[in-house]
One Martini backbone bead per residue (centre of mass of N, CA, C, O) as a GRO file, in nm:
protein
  349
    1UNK     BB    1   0.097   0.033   0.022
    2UNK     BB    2   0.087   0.379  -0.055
    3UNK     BB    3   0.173   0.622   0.159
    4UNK     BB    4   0.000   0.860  -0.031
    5UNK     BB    5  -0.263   0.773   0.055
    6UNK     BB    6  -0.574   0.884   0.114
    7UNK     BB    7  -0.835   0.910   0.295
    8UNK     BB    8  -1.081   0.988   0.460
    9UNK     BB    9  -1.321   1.149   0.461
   10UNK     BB   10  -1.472   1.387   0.642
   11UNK     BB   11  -1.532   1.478   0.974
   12UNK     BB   12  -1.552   1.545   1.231
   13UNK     BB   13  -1.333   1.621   1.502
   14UNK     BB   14  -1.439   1.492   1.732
   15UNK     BB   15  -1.441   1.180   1.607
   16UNK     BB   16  -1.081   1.208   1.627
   17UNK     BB   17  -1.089   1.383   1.918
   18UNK     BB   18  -0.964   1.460   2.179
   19UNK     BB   19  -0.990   1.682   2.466
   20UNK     BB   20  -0.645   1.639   2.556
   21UNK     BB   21  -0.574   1.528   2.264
   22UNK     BB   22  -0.405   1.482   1.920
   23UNK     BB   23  -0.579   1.216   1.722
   24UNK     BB   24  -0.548   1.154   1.447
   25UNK     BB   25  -0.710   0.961   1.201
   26UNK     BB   26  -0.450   1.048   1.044
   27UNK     BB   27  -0.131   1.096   0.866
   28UNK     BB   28   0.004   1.329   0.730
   29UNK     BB   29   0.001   1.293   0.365
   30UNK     BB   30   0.164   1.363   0.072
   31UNK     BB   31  -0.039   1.584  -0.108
   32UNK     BB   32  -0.043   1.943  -0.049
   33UNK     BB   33  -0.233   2.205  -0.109
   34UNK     BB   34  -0.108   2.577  -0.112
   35UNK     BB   35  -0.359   2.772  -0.100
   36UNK     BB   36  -0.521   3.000  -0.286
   37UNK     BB   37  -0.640   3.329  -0.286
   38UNK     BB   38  -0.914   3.447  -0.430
   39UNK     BB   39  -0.932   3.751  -0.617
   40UNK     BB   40  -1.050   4.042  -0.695
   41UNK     BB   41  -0.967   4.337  -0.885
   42UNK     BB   42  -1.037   4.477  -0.562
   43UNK     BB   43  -0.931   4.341  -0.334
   44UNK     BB   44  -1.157   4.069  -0.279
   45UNK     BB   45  -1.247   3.811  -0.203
   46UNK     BB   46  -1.382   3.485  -0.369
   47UNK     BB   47  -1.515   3.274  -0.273
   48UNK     BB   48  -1.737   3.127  -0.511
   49UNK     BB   49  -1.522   2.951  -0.632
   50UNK     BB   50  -1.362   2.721  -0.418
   51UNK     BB   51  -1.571   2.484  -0.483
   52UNK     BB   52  -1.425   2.462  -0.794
   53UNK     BB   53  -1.122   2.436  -0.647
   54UNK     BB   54  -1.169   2.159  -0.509
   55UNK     BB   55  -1.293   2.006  -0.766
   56UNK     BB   56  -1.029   2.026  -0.907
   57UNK     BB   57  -0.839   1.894  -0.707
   58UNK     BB   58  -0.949   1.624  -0.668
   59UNK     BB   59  -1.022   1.560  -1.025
   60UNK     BB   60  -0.734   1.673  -1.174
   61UNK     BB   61  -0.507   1.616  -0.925
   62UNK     BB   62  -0.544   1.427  -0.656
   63UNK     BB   63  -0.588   1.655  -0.415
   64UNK     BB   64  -0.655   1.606  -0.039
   65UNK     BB   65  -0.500   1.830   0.070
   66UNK     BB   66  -0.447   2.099   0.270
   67UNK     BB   67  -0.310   2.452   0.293
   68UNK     BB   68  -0.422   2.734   0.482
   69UNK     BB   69  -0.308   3.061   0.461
   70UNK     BB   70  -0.038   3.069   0.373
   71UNK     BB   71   0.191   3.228   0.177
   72UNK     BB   72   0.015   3.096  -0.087
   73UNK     BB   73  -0.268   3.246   0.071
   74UNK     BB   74  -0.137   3.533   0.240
   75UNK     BB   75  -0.245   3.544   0.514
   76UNK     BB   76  -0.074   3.783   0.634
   77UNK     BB   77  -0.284   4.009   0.435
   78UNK     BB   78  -0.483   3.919   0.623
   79UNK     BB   79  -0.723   3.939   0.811
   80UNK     BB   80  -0.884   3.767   1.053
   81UNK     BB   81  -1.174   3.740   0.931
   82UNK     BB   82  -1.069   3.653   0.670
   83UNK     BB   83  -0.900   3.382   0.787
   84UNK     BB   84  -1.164   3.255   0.895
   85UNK     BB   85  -1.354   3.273   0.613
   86UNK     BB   86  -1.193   3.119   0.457
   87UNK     BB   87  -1.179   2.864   0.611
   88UNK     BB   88  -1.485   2.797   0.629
   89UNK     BB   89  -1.510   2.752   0.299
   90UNK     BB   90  -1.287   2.505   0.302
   91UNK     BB   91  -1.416   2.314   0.502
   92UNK     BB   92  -1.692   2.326   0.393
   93UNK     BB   93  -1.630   2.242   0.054
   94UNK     BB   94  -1.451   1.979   0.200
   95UNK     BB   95  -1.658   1.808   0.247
   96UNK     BB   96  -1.627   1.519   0.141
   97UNK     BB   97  -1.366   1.588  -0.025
   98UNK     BB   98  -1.162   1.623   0.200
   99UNK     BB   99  -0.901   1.446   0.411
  100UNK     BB  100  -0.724   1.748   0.499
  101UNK     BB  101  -0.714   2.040   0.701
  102UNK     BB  102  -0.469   2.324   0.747
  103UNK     BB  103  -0.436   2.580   0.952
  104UNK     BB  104  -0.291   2.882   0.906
  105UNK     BB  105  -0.180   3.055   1.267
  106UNK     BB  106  -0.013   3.267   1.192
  107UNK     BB  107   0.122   3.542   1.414
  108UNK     BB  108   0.269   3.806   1.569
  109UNK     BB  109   0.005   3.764   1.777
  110UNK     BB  110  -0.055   3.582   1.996
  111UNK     BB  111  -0.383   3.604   2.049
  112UNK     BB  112  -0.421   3.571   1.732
  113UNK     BB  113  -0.310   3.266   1.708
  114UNK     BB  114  -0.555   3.191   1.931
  115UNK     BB  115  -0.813   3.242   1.797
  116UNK     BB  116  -0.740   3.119   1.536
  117UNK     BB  117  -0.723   2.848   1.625
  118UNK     BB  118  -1.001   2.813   1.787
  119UNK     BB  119  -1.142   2.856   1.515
  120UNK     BB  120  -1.018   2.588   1.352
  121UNK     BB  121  -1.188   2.389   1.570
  122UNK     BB  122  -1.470   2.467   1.545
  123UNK     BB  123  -1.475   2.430   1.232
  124UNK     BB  124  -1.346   2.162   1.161
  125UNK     BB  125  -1.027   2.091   1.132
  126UNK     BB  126  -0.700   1.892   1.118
  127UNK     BB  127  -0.507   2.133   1.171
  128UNK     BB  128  -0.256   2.329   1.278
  129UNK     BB  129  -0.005   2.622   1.198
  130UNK     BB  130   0.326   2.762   1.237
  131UNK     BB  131   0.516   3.036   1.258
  132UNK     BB  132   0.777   3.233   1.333
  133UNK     BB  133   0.817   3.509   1.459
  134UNK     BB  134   0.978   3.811   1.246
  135UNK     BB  135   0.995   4.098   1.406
  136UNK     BB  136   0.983   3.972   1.718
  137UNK     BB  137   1.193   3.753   1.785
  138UNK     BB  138   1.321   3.397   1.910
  139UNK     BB  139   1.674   3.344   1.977
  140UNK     BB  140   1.535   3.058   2.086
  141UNK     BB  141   1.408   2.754   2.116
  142UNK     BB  142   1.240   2.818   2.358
  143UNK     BB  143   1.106   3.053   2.322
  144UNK     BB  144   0.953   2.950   2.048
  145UNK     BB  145   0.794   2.713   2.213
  146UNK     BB  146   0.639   2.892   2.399
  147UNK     BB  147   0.484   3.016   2.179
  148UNK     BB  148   0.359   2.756   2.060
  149UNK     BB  149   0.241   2.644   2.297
  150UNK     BB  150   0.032   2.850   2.332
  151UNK     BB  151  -0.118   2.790   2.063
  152UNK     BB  152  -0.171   2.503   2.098
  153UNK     BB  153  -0.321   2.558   2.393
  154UNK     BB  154  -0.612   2.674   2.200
  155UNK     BB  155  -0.626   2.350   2.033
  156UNK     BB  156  -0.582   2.069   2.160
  157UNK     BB  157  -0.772   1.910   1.948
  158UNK     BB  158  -0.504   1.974   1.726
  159UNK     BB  159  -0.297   1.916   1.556
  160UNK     BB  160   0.068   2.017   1.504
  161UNK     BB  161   0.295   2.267   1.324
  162UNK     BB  162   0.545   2.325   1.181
  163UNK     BB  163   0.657   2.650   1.027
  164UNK     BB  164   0.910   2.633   0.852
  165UNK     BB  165   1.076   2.966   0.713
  166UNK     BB  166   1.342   3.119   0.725
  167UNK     BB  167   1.380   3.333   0.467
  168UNK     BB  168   1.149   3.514   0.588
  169UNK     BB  169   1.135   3.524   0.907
  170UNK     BB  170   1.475   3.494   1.013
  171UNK     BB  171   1.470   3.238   1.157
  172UNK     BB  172   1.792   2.990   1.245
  173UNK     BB  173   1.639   2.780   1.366
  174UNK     BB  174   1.678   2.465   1.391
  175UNK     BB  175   1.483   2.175   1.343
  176UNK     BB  176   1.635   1.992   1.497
  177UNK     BB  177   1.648   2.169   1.782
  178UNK     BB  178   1.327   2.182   1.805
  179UNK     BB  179   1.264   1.851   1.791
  180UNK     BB  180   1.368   1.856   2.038
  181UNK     BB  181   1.151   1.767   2.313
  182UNK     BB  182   0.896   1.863   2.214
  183UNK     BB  183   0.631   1.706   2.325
  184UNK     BB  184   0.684   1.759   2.628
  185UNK     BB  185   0.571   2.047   2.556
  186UNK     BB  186   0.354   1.936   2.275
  187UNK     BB  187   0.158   1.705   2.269
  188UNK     BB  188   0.027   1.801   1.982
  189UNK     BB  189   0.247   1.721   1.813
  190UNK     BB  190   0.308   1.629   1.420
  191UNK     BB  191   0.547   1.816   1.285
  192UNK     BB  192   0.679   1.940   0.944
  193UNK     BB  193   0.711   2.246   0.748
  194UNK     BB  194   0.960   2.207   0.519
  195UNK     BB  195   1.119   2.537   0.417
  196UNK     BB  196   1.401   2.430   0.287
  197UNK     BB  197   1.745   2.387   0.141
  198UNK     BB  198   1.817   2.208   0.411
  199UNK     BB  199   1.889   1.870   0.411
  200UNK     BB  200   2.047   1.830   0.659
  201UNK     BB  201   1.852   1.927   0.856
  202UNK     BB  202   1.624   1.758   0.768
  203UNK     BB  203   1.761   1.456   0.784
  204UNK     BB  204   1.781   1.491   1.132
  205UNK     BB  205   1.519   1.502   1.188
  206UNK     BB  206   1.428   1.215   1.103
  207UNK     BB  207   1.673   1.037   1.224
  208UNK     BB  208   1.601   1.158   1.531
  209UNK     BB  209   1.243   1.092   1.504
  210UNK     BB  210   1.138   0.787   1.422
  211UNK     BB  211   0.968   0.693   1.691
  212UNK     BB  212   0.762   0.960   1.648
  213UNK     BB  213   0.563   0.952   1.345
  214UNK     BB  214   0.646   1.237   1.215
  215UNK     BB  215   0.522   1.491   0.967
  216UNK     BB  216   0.700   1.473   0.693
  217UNK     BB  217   0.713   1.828   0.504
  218UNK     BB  218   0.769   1.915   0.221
  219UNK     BB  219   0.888   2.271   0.059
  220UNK     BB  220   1.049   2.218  -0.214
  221UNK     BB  221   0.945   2.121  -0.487
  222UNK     BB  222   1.235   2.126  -0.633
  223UNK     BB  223   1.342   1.845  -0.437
  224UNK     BB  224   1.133   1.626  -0.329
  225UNK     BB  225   1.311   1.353  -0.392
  226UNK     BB  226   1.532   1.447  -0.194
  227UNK     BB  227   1.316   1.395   0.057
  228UNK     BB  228   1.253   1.119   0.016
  229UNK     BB  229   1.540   0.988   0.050
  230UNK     BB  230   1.544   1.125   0.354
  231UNK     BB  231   1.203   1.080   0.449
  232UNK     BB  232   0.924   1.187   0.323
  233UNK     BB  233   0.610   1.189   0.371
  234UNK     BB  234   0.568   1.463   0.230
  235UNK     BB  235   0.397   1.756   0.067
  236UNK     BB  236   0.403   2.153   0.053
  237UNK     BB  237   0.267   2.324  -0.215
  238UNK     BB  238   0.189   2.542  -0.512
  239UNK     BB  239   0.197   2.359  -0.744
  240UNK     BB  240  -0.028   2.131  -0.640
  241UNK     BB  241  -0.242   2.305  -0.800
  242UNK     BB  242  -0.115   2.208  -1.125
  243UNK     BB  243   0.117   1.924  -1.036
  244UNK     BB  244  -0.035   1.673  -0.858
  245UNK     BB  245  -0.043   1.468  -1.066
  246UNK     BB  246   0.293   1.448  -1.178
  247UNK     BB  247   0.371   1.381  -0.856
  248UNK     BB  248   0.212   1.148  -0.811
  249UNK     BB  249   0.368   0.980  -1.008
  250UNK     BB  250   0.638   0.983  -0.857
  251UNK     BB  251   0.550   0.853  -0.585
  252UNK     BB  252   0.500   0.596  -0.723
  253UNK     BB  253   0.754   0.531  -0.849
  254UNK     BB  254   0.921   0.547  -0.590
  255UNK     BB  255   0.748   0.306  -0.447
  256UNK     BB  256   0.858   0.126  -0.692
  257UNK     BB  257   1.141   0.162  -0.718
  258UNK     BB  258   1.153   0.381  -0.980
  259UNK     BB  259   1.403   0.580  -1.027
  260UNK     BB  260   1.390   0.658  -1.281
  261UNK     BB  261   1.106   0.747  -1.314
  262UNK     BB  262   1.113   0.963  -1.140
  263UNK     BB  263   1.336   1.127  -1.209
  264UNK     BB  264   1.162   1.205  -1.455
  265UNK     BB  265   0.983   1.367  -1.361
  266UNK     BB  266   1.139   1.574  -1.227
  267UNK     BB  267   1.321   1.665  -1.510
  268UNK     BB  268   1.203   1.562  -1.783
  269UNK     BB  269   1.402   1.406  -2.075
  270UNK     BB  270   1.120   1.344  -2.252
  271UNK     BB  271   0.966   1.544  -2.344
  272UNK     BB  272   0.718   1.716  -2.544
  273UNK     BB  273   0.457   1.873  -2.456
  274UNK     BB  274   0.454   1.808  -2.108
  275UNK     BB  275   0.632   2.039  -1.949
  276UNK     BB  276   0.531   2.040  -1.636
  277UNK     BB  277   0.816   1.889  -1.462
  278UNK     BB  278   0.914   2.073  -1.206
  279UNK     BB  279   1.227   2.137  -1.290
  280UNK     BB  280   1.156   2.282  -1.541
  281UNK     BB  281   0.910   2.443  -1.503
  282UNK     BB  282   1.052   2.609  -1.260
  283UNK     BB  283   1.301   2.746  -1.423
  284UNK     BB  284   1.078   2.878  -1.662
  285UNK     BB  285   0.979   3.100  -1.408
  286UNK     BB  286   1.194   3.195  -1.285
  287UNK     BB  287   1.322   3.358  -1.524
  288UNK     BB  288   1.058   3.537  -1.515
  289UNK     BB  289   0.930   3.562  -1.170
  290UNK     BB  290   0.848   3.380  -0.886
  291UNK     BB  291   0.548   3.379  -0.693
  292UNK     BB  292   0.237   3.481  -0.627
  293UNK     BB  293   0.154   3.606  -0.861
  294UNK     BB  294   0.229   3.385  -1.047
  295UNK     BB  295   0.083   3.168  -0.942
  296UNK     BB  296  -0.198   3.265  -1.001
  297UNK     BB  297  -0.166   3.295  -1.308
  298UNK     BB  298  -0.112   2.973  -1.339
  299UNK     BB  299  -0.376   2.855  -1.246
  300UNK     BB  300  -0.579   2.997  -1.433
  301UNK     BB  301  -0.471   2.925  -1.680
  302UNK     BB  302  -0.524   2.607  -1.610
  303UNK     BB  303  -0.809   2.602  -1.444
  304UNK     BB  304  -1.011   2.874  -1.509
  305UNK     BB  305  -0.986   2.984  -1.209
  306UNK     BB  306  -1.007   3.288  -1.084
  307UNK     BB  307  -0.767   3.445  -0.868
  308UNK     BB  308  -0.623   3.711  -0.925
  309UNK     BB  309  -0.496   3.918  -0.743
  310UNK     BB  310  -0.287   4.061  -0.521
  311UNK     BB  311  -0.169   4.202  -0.201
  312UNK     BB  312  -0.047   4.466  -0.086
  313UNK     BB  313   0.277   4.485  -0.214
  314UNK     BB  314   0.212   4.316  -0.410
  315UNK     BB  315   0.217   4.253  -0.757
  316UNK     BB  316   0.090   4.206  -1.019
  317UNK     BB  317   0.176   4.048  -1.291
  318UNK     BB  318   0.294   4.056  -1.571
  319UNK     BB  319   0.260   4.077  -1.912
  320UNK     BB  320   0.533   3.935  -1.963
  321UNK     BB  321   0.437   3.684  -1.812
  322UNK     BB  322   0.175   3.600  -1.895
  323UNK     BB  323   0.236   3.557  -2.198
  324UNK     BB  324   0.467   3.348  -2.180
  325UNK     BB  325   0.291   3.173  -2.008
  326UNK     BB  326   0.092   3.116  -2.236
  327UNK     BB  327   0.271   3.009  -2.457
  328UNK     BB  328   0.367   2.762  -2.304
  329UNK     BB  329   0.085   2.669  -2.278
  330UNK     BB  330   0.046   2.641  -2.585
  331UNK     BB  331   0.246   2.463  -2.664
  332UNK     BB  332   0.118   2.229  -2.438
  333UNK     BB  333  -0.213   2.244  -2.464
  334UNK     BB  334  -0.257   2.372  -2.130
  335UNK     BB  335  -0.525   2.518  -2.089
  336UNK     BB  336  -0.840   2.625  -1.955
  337UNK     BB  337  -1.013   2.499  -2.221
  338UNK     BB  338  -0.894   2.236  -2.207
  339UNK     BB  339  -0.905   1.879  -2.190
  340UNK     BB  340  -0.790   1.722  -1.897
  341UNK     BB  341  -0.855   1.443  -2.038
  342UNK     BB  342  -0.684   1.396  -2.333
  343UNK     BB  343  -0.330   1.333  -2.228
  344UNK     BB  344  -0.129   1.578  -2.154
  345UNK     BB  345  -0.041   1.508  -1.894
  346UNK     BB  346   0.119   1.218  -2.024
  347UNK     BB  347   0.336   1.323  -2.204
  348UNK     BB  348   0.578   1.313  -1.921
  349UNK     BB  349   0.627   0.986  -1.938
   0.00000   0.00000   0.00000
């Protein structure tokens, strides 16, 4: 059985957590889509969409679990008001159709990361995570922990994860050092969305941890296959909101100890028309500049939904952008208004 498979629809939260702990109906793995928040051209929320944009996760792309309200779904740009609705409608519209919703519930403000937290218990989530405080940071591991112990017990009874990703927060507290003795502090923590480019720190994670069952979810979409082979249960990414079908083909390969067809999803070197292949794919955005404005641009274009722009400081992607990223779009006939079912997915196996 392949450690990636999905599982059961989701139920309420209660049915699967006590009240003074933790205990998953799954471990999370797999694939995790790190969603977009869509938004109108006046720069408010589009909720009305979000139910077409679960349809097209699971029926289009084979992904059923999310990270909302994270890096690439704007979390921080957004009001308290604002993320606690955004989950609510994702929680709403993914009841029987996603596996486990995680939302993110970091803010600058202990408070405020506890009523997230409080809230997305309510509305009956699979378990929330935490980024580090990035404005007055936490200088060591100690201190950093006392600030999640505080987030997780605002929410007992759900799973926690804590979200890496020092290049934005600027904490550069190591992630195994963090996981020394979590757990004795944090009972309900379940994991790590380790967003970073240190294999080793990674890998550390993995070895010194092996015993504790948590969920390494690793977070640099285009490294995902060497953090399979250092041990990575899962991955939480924003491609895999529309190269989730080739990532899974990729994770079914690499379970049959198939690694030359893994690596070939990984690089693609064999690719005709359907080059959206991680690394291929990734390497032709990043030379045009890739961020979330671009990454809705290219939902957009790819998934027919419209995601709109982002929150400012972010800028809306460039026309420049925009053309090219349609241009490679049609070259590989894999646009929003072709048949997702006609075989174009299937080009790059």
């Amino acid at each position: 059985m392949l450690p990636f498979r999905v599982g059961e629809p989701d139920k309420p939260a209660q049915d699967f957590f006590s009240s003074s702990m933790a205990s998953p109906k799954k471990k999370l793995q797999g694939l995790v889509a790190a969603t977009i928040t869509p938004m109108t051209e006046h720069g408010e929320i589009n909720f009305s969409v979000i139910g077409r944009y679960v349809d097209y996760l699971v029926e289009e792309q084979g992904v059923k679990n999310i990270f909302v309200n994270g890096t690439t779904g704007e979390g921080l740009s957004l009001s308290i008001s604002e993320r606690c609705r955004v989950a609510e409608e994702w929680v709403t519209e993914g009841r029987n159709k996603l596996d486990q919703i995680v939302i993110h519930v970091g803010a600058l403000s202990l408070k405020e990361s506890q009523e997230l937290a409080q809230h997305a218990a309510k509305i009956g989530a699979d378990g929330i995570a935490v980024i580090a405080p990035f404005f007055l940071k936490p200088w060591n591991k100690d201190v950093l922990i006392n600030f999640l112990k505080e987030v997780a017990a605002a929410a007992p009874a759900l799973p926690f994860y804590y979200y890496h990703i020092p290049a934005l927060t600027g904490v550069k507290i190591r992630a195994e050092e963090l996981l020394d003795g979590i757990q004795d502090k944090i009972p309900t923590f379940q994991g790590l969305k380790f967003s970073d480019t240190d294999l080793l720190d990674f890998g550390q994670c993995v070895d010194q941890n092996r015993q504790q069952q948590f969920a390494f979810l690793f977070g640099v979409d285009e490294q995902l296959l060497s953090a399979l082979v250092m041990g990575a249960t899962g991955a939480v990414g924003s491609t895999y909101n529309y190269l989730g079908k080739k990532t899974n083909q990729m994770l079914e390969a690499f379970e049959r100890k198939d690694f030359s067809s893994a690596l070939n999803h990984q690089r693609c070197p064999k690719a005709v028309i359907y080059e959206f292949c991680i690394q291929r794919f990734i390497n032709f955005v990043v030379k045009l500049g890739f961020g979330v404005s671009q990454t809705k641009a290219i939902m957009t274009l790819v998934s027919g939904i419209p995601m709109g722009p982002p929150r400012l400081p972010l800028q809306k992607a460039s026309r420049e952008f925009t053309d090219n990223a349609e241009a490679k779009l049609k070259s590989l006939d894999f646009l929003s208004f072709t048949d997702l079912k006609d075989g174009n997915l299937e080009a790059c196996s």
